[in-house]
N, C-alpha and C positions, 0 to 999 in steps of 0.2 A: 545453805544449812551448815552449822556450826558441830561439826562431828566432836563426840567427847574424846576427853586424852587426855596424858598423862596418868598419875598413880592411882587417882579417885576421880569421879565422876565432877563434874563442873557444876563449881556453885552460883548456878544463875536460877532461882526460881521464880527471880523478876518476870524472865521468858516465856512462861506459861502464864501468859496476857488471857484475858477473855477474847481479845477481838483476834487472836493469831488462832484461836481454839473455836471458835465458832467459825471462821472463815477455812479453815479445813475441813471442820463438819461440814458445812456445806457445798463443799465440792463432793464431799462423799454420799450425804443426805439425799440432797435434789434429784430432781428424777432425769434419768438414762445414763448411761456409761459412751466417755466419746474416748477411743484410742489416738487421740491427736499427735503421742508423741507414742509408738508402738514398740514394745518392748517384751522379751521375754525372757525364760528363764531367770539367773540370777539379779539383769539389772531390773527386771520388773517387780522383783520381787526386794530387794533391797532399796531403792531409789525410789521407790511409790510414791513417799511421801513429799520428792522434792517436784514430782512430776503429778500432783492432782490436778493443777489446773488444764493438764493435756487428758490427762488420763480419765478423772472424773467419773469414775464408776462412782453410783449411789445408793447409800442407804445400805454400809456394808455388813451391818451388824444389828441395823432396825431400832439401836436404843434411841432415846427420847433427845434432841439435839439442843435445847437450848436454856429453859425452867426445870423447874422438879416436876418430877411423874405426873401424868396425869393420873386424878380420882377416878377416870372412867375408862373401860377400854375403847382402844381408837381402831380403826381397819384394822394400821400394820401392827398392834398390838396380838389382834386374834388372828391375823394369819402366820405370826411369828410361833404363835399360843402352837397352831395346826404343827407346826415343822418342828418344836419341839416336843409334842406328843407322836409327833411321824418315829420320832429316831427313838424315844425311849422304848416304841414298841418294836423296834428293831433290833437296838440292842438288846432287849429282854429275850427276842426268839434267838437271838445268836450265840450268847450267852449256855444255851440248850444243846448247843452243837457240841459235836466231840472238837479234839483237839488241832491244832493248824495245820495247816499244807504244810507237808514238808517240801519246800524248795531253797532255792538261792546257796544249793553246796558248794558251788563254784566261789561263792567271797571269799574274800578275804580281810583282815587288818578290821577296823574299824566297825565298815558294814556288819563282817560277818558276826563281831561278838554285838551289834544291834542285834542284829534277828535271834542271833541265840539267844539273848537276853529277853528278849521280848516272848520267845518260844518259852523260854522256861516260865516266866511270867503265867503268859496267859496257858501254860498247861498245870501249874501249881506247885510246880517241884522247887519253885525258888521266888523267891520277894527280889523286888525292882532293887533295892538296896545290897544284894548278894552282887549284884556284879558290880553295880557304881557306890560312889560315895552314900556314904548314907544322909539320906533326905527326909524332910518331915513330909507325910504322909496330906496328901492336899484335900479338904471335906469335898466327898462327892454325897452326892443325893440318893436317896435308894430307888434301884429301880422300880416301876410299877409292876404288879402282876402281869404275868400276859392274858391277854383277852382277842377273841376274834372279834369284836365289835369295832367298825369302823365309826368314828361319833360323825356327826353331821358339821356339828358347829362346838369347837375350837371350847374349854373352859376360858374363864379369865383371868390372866395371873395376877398374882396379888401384886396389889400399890405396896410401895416404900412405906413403913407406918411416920409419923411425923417423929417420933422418937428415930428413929431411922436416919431420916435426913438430918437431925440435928447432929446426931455424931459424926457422920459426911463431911456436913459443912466444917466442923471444929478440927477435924483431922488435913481437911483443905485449907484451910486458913495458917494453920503452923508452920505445912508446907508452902505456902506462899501462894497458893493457886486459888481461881476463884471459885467463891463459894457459890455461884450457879452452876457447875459442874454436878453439884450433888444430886441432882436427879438423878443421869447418866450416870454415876459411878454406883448408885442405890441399885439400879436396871439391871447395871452388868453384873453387881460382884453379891445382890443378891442382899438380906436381912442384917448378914451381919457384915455391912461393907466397910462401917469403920474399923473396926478389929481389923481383916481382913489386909484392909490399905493403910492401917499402922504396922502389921507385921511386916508387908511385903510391899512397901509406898510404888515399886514397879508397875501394879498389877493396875495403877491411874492409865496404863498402857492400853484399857480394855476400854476404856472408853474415846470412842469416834473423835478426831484430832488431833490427838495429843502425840506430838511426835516425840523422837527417844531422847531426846537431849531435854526436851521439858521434864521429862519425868526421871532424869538424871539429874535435875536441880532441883526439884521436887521430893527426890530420896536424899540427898546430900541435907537439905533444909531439916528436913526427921530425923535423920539418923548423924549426922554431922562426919565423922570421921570413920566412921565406923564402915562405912559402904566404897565403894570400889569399881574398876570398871569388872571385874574376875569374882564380884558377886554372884555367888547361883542364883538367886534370888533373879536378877539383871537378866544373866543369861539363859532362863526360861522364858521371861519376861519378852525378852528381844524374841527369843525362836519364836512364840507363838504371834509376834507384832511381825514377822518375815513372812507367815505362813498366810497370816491376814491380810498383808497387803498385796501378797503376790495372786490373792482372790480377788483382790481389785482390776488385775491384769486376764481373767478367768481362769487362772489354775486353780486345780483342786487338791495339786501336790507338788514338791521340789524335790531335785534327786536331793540330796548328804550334801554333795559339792557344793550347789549352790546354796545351802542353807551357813552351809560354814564361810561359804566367803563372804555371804552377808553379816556373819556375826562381824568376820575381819574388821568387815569396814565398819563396823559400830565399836572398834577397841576391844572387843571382846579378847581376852590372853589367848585362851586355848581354845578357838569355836569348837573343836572334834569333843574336848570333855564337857563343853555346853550341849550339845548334840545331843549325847551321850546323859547330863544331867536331866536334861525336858523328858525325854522316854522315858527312861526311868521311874520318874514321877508322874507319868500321865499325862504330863501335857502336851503333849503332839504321840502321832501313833508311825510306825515303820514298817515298809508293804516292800515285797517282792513278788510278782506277778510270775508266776509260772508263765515260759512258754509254751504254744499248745504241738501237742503232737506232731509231729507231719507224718504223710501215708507213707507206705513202702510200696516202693512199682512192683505190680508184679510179677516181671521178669529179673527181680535182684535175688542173685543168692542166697540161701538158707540161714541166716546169721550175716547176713553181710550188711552193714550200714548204710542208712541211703547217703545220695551225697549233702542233704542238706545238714543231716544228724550229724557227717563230719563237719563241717561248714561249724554249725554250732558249739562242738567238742572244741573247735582252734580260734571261733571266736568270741569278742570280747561278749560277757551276759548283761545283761539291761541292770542296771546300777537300781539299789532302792533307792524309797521313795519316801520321806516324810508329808505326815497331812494330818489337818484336824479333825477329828471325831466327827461333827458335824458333815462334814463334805464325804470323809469316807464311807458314813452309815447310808447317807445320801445316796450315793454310787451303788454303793450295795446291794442297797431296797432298790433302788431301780435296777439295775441288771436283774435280782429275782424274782422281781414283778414281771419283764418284759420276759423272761424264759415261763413265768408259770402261763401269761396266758399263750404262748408259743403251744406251750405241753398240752392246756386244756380244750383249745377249740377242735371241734369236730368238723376236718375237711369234707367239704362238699364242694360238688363242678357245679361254678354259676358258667351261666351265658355272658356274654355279652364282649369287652373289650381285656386287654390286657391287665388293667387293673383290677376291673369285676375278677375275670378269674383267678389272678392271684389273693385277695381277698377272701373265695371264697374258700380256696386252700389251705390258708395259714391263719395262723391270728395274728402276726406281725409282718405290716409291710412300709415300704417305705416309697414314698412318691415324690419327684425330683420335676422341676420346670420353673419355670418364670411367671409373670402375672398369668399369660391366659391359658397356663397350666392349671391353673386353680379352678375353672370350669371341669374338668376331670373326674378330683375327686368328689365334689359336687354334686357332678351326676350319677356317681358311683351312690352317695347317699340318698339319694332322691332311688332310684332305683332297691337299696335294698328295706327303703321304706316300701314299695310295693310287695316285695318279697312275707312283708308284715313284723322284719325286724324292728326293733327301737334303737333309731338310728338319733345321732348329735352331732354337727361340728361346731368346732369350737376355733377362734380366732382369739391370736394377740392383743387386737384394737377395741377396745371400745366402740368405735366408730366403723369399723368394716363391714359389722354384717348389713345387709339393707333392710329397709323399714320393713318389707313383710316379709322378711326372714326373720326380724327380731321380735317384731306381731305372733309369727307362730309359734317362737320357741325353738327352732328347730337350727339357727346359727346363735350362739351366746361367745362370750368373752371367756378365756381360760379366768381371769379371775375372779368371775362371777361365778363359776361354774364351782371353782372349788369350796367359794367360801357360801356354797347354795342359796343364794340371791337367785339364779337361776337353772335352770337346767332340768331335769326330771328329779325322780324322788330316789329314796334311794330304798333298799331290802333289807329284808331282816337283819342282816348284819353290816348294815352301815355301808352299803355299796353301791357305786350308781346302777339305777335299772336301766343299762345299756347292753344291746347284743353290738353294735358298732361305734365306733366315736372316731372321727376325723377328725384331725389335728392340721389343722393350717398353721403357716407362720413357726414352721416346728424348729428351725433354725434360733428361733427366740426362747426357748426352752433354756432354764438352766437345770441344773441339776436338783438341786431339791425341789424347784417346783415339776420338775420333770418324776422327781419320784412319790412327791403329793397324788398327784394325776394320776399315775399308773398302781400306787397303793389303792385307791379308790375303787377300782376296774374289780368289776366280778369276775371270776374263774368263767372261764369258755370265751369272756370279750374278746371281739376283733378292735384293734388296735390298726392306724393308718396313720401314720408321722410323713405330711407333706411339705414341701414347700420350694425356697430357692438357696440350692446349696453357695451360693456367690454372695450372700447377703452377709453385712457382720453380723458375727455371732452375738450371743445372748449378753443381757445386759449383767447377766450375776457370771456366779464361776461354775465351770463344764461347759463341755462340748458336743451335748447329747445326741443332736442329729448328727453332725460328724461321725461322731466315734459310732454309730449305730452304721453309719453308712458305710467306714472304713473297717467294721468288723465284718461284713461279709455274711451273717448270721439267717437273713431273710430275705425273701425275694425283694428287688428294688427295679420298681419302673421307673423309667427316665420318658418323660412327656417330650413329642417332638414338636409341639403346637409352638409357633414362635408366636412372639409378642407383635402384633402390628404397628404399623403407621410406622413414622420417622422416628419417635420416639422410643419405640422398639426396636428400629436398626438401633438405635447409639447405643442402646444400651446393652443390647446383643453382645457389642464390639465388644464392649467394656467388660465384657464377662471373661474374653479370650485374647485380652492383654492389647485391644486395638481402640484410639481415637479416634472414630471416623468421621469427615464430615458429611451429614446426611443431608438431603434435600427436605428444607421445610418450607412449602407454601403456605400453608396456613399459619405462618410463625411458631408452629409446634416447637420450635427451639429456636434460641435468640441467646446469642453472646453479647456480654456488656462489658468492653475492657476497661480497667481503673488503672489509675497511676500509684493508688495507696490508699489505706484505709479508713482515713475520712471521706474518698471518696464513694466510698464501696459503702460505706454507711447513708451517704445520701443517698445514692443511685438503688440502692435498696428501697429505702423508704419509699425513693418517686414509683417505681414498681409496684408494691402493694399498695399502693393508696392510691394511683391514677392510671400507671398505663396499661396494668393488669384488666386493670377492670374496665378499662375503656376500650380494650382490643377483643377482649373476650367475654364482657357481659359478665363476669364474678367478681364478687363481693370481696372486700378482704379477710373478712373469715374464709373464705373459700381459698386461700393461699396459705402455706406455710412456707416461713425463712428458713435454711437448713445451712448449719456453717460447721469450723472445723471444732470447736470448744467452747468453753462457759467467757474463760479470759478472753485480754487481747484487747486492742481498739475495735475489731470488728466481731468477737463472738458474742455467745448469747447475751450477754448484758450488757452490749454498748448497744447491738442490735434490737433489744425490747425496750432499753431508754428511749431510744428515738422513733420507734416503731408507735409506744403510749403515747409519747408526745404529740406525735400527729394523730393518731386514728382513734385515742380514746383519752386526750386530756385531763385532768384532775390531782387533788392534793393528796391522793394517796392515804386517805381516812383510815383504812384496815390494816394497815399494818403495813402500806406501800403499797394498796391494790384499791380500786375501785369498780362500782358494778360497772360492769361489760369489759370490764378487762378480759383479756385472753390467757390464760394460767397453764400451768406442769404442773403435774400432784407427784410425786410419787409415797403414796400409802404405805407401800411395803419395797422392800429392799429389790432394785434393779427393774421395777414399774414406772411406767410412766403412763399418767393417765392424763389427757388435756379435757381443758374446759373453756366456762366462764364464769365472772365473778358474780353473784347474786344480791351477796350482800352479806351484811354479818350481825350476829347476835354472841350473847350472852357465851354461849358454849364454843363460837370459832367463826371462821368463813364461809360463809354458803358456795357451794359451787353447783352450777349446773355442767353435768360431763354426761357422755356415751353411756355411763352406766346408773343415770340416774340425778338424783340430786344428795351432793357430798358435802359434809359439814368436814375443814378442816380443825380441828382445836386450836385455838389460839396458840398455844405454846409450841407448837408445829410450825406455824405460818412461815416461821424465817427460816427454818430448816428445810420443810420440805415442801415448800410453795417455790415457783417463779413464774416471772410472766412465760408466757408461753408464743408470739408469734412469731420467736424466731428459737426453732430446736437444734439440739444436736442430731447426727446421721443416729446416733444408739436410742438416742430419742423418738425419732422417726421410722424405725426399721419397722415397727410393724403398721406403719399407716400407709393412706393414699390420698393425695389431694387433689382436688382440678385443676390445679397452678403450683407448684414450687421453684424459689427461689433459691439455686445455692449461691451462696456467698465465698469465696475464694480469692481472699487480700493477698497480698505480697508474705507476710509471715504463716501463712496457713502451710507453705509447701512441707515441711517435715513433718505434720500429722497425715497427709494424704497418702494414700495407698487406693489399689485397686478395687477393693473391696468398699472402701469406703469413699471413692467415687461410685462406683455400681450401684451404692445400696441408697446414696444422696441423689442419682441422677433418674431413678430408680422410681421414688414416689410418687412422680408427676402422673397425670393422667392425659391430660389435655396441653398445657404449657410447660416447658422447662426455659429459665432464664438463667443462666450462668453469668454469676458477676467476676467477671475474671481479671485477677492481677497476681497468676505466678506464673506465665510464659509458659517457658516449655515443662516445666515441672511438674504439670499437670499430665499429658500425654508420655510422660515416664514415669512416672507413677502405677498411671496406668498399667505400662508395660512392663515396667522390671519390679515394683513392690507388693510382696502378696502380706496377707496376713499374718502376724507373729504365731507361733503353735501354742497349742495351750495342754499343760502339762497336766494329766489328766488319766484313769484307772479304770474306766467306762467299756474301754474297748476291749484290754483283756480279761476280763471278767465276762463280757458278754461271749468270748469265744472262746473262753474257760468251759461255760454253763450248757451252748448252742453249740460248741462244734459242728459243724454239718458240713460236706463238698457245698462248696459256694452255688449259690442258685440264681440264677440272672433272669 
């Protein structure tokens, strides 16, 4: 990547190619997030853009990836519709509230005249402009009235009008960029996006691809002399492109620091009075979490401090935290969805084991094990259906619950459930008619669909967020089950049921930093070593197309490939070239896909739903999947379609197959971590085959690399709202 520098921004708006802009949309589009190259804080959150093809979170912002808008709405169209009618009804009750927590007295310099800026702000005693330079005022929308109606299903946002896209295009074409971008910049920046992206040509930022240095040549083309890299313009531009990319890494915030040192490295003069310009203006928001309380023993003296409260008094205080509206409202709404149904359930003593009874005590609990952990809460559902509650769980996978669980209704998909394709109905006020709902795969949760879900919940629900804490986290940004787990807030059982067979030592191991070799007589695990990744690319193929199925009687649909990334000689897509080749030949009539091909959808952002190909018509792709039969739109296809029989681990996390395949060449070893051997070795049911060419880097991985942290507002807010002595 070619960083800008010197006086003004670089004039290349040659660089903002279509093919350099749709091949980062779809590293970001396509469906799952793979951490192949793990990072965080400031280099994940600056450097995103030179690391998508490791990194490859998708679908980060849901716009339209490749034509102008579609005329109709699509899935991620109406479930994006859902999450912004989530937050405007969020912000509208918060709005209501009296004025902010006072904390964060201990800052100083920079920080502290943020919050006080921001205090004054949002208490009315002073405009964003009293304390910074003065800034043009940026159109917001009004908010909606508040309403307690939860709606069922999602309005439809308006299309782009064609009067619309034509000034798009005319305004892209000046700047040198192409003029199939107009959809996507129509999506983001909304009716009047020419205006809009002639005032402020940065804000081409908003749309998925387009990294800083194009739309540095892009605003040089428009405004010629006049632009700079110590544009404010730039420098909002950039902050809120730092805050979005370091959501690709799943944070849902950056402290100060590392937002400034990312400006650095984008030439920015002053990042501190960039910083300082974006809040100001509205465009990013500044958090200081109170810390919570601690008790006094009570044998300390009458006024005497305890020792922690000294401890705190001499040490350093948690630095704010910059984050976008969206993620904060998110966080929000969920910490006070999951406190209201805490507050609302009426404890009662069930019988039965340790989860029954905490269940019947609380409305929030949390249940922790490995696959045949998940028989637990299971029976915990089946049981408070005799009780004659209205009981649901709900799973990540399309594909997980079994046939006459998904016959009764009584296991569905979270993303059926919320966009009600499935599930029960809901009550007068737009609510699921649930007295319990179980949540498998709760580790897959991000943060807004985590606060969809729990906005839905009627007052008195029990709530049960299960699964495997060792798994990688969600495919979007937050750390829901984490941070729920590490605030301490509700009871949390830990399942002592291990996972059987050989295939459940290893992966035991893998949980607690060990390689082990297990004993497989049934070939339940078989290592395949390679010299490089042409070879790992055959030796794949011969796997699912002969020896798989010839040792153990399964089909090659009944195998998934699971490697470290999309790139590479041997990731996803060298590995589905050759995978089509053999097992399902043809010219690629649709778009590069043919019926029975094996496919990845991702519909909405940080989803991944697999299929197979159908066929196609008029309106898109047909696909047969777990949830049904899904029409992709044609203008989707390249963005948010791929073949599918070889996924990423972020891909795979919430499924199970009878056979998998990981793939681990020789350049794989810097995406691997423990976590994400666990969560790859992890799928299998019946076979695990490891194609192995990184030596010893695989069994240190294991042991010395955990998962990067994810910066994130989930945890103190929930022990802001719940304080309570910890309950085990």
């Amino acid at each position: 990547m070619t960083e800008p520098s010197g006086e003004t921004a670089p004039e290349a708006p040659e660089d903002l190619d279509q093919d350099a802009v749709e091949e980062d949309a779809a590293e970001q589009e396509a469906a799952g997030r793979e951490d192949a190259a793990p990072s965080s804080g400031t280099a994940g959150a600056t450097e995103a853009s030179e690391s998508v093809e490791s990194a490859g979170t998708e679908a980060a912002d849901g716009t339209e990836a490749s034509k102008d808008a579609a005329p109709e709405l699509s899935e991620a169209q109406a479930e994006l519709a859902a999450q912004r009618e989530l937050r405007a009804r969020i912000e509208a009750r918060k709005a209501e509230k009296s004025g902010p927590v006072e904390s964060g007295g201990k800052l100083s310099g920079t920080a502290a005249d943020l919050l006080a800026a921001v205090r004054a702000v949002e208490g009315g005693s002073a405009s964003g402009g009293a304390f910074y330079a003065p800034a043009p005022e940026p159109p917001r929308a009004p908010r909606p009235p508040e309403t307690t109606v939860r709606p069922a299903a999602p309005a439809a946002p308006p299309a782009p009008t064609a009067g619309a896209l034509a000034g798009v295009r005319e305004v892209l074409a000046r700047g040198g960029a192409p003029e199939t971008l107009a959809g996507q910049v129509a999506a983001a920046l909304g009716e009047q996006a020419a205006e809009a992206l002639t005032e402020d040509p940065w804000r081409l930022l908003a749309v998925t691809g387009v990294r800083p240095e194009q739309a540095d040549g892009f605003a040089r083309a428009l405004l010629g002399g006049a632009c700079g890299p110590d544009d404010p313009r730039r420098a909002v531009a950039l902050t809120v492109w730092l805050l979005d990319r370091a959501a690709l890494q799943g944070h849902t915030a950056l402290t100060l620091d590392e937002v400034a040192a990312g400006l650095a490295r984008h030439e920015v003069p002053d990042p501190e009075k960039a910083v300082e310009t974006a809040v100001s203006e509205g465009a990013v928001l500044v958090f200081q979490e109170e810390e919570p309380e601690e008790a006094v023993p009570e044998d300390a003296e009458e006024g005497e401090p305890s020792e922690a409260a000294v401890a705190n008094d001499e040490g350093p205080v948690e630095p704010p935290l910059l984050g976008l509206d969206r993620y904060a409202l998110a966080e929000e709404s969920l910490a006070d969805g999951l406190a209201r149904l805490v507050r609302t359930v009426t404890a009662e003593e069930w019988d039965g084991g340790e989860l029954e009874r905490a269940v019947g005590g609380h409305g929030l609990v949390l249940h922790t094990g490995g696959e045949a952990a998940r028989a637990e809460p299971l029976a915990l559902a089946a049981a408070a259906r005799e009780r004659g509650l209205r009981v649901l769980v709900t799973v990540h996978d399309a594909e997980r619950p079994g046939d006459e669980e998904r016959a009764a209704g009584t296991t569905v998909p979270l993303a059926a459930l919320l966009s009600g394709t499935a599930g029960p109905g809901r009550d007068e006020e737009g609510a699921l008619a649930l007295d319990l709902l179980v949540v498998l795969d709760a580790p897959q949760l991000d943060v807004e669909t985590g606060a969809m879900l729990v906005e839905a919940l009627p007052d008195g629900c029990r709530l049960v967020l299960g699964g495997d804490p060792e798994v990688l986290g969600s495919a979007g940004p937050g750390a829901v089950f984490a941070d729920a787990l590490a605030a301490r807030v509700c009871p949390r059982v830990a399942s002592r049921r291990p996972d059987p067979g050989p295939l459940g030592e290893l992966v035991s191991g893998i949980g607690v930093g060990e390689l082990n070799q297990v004993e497989a007589p049934g070939k339940e695990v078989v290592i395949v070593p390679v010299r490089d990744a042409g070879e790992a690319v055959h030796r794949t193929v011969q796997l699912v197309a002969d020896s798989v199925p010839r040792a153990f009687g399964l089909s090659p649909e009944q195998t998934r490939v699971i490697t470290v990334g999309h790139g590479g000689s041997a990731g996803t897509r060298a590995l589905n070239t050759a995978l089509k080749q053999r097992l399902n030949p043809g010219p690629g009539r649709f778009g590069g896909y043919d019926p029975g091909d094996r496919v990845a959808y991702a519909p909405a952002p940080g989803r991944t739903v697999t299929g197979t190909v159908l066929g196609a018509d008029p309106e898109g792709l047909r696909l047969s999947t777990g949830e049904g039969e899904v029409v992709v739109p044609k203008e989707r296809v390249e963005s948010a379609l791929r073949h599918g029989w070889a996924l990423t681990a972020h891909q795979a996390a919430g499924g199970r197959w009878p056979a998998v395949v990981v793939v681990l060449p020789g350049d794989a070893a810097p995406g691997l971590s423990r976590p994400w051997v666990y969560t790859a070795f992890g799928r299998a049911e019946r076979h695990l085959s490891v194609v192995h060419g990184v030596d010893q880097a695989l069994p240190r991985s294991v042991a010395e690399v955990l998962a990067p942290t994810r910066t994130t507002r989930l945890r103190p807010l929930l022990i802001g709202l719940l304080a309570t002595p910890d309950e085990e």
